[in-house]
N, C-alpha and C positions, 0 to 999 in steps of 0.2 A: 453046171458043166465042169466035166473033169480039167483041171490044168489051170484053174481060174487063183491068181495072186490073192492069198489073203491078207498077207503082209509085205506090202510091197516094197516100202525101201528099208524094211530092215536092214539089211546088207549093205545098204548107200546108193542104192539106184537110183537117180532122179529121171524125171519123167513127168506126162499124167496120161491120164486114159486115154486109148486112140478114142472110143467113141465121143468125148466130149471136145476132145480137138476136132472131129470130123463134122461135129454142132455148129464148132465155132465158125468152121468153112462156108457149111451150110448159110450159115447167117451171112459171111461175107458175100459169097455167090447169090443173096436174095436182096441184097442190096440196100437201100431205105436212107432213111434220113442220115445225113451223114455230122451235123453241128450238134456237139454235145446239151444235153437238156438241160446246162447249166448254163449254157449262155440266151437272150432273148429270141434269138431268132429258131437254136434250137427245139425250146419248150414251144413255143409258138405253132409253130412246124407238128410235132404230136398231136398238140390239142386240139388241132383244126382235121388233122385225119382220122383222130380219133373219136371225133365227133361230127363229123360231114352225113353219116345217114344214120337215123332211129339203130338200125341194128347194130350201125359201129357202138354210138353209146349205150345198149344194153350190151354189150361183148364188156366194154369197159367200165360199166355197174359192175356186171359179175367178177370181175377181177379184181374190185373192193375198193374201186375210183369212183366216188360219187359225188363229184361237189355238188355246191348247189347252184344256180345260176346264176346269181348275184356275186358268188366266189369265182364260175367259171368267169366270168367276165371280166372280172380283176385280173386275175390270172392272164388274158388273153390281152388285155390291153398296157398290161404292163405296171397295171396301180399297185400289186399287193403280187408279191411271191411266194409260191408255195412251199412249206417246209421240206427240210430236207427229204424228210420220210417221203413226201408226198412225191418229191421230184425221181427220185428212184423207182417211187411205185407207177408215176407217168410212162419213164422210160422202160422197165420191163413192162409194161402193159400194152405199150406202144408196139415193142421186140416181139409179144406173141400175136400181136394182133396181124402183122406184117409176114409171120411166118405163115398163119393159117392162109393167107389174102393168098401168096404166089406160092403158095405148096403147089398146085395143080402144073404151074407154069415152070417153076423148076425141076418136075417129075420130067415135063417134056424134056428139058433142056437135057438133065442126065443121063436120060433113056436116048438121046441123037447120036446116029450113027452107032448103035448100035451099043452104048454105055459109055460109061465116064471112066479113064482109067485112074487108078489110084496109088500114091505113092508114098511107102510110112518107113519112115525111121527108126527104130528101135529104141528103148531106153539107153538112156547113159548110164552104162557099169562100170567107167571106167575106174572110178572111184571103188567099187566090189572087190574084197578078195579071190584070185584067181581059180579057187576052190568054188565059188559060188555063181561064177558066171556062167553063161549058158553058150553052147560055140556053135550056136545056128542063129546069131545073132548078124542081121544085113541085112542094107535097106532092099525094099522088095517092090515089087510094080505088079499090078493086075488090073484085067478088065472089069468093074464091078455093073453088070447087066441087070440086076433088078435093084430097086433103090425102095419101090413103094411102103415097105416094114420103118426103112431107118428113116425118113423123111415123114411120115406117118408120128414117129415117136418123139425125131425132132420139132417139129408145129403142137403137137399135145402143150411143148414143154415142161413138164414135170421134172426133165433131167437140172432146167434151172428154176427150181423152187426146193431143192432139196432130195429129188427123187432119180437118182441116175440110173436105179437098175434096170427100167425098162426098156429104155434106148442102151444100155451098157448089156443086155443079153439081147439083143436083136444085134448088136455090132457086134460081137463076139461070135456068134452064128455064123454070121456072115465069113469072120476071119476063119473058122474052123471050116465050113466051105469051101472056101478061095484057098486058105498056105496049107491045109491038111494038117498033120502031126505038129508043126513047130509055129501052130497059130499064137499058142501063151507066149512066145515072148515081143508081138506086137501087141498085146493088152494093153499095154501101157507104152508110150513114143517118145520119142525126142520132138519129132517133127510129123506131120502129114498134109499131103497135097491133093487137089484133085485137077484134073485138066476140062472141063464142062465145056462141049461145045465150040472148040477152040480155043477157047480161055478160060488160065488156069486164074485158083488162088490156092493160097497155104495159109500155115498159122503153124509159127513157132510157140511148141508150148513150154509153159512157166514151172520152174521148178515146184516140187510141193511141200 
């Protein structure tokens, strides 16, 4: 897509992509376990959603979680903790399992009343020479009425395993749709928010 940043903070922009800020929201808006998988009652918490029916624990074989049952066990009752690796790979495995479970139910939610409005911040230039800044830069508001593509690519997950661009050209779509000509300078945010349903969340993103 024409307009798309190849080198984005060359210049000093700091930022990161609206689509993976818009991930992040996603996640917050589908809610879940909320006690880190480092502590007992967090891990605990996973391992019992993630294993309460036959198909949950084939979803989490496939995801490359397989203990054995004698390990599960330990695991759950507190005798024997699982290594670091393994505990990161409980909690993203958890993260996608949770996203495919309410994709259906959060389509409703964003689709009510007629869409979810959205609200993005632009990168920080402040730091940019005045020669390389862009002057159609300001926060913006729209109604975003179909969601099914970016919610579709956010539940895949790919974007957190290493693979952003699928959900990072479905969101940019979307931006060239909705702001028209001066969608490249929300590629990448300061900030974005959405309002679902009556109730919003946001997610301050992290420099890069």
């Amino acid at each position: 897509m024409p307009g798309r940043h190849i080198n984005f903070s060359q210049y000093g922009a700091t930022g990161v992509r609206s689509s993976i800020a818009a991930a992040h929201v996603l996640d917050t808006l589908a809610g879940g376990i909320t006690s880190p998988v480092t502590t007992r009652r967090g891990l605990t918490a996973r391992l019992r959603y993630m294993t309460r029916s036959a198909h949950a624990r084939s979803v989490m074989v496939s995801e490359g979680l397989d203990p054995s049952p004698t390990t599960l066990s330990k695991w759950l009752d507190g005798t024997q903790e699982p290594k670091p690796a393994n505990l990161d790979l409980i909690d993203q495995t958890y993260r996608r399992m949770r996203r495919h479970n309410v994709a259906r139910y959060l389509l409703q939610r964003l689709h009510a009343g007629g869409g979810t409005r959205v609200e993005i911040h632009p990168a920080d230039d402040s730091s940019v020479q005045e020669r390389y800044r862009r002057p159609d830069k300001r926060m913006r508001k729209f109604t975003l009425r179909r969601w099914e593509r970016i919610v579709a690519a956010w539940a895949d997950g790919a974007w957190e395993k290493g693979n952003e661009e699928p959900l990072h050209d479905i969101w940019c779509q979307m931006l060239s749709d909705e702001l028209g000509s001066d969608w490249g300078a929300y590629e990448y945010c300061k900030s974005l928010g959405f309002n679902a349903d009556t109730r919003s969340a946001a997610t301050e993103s992290r420099n890069r």
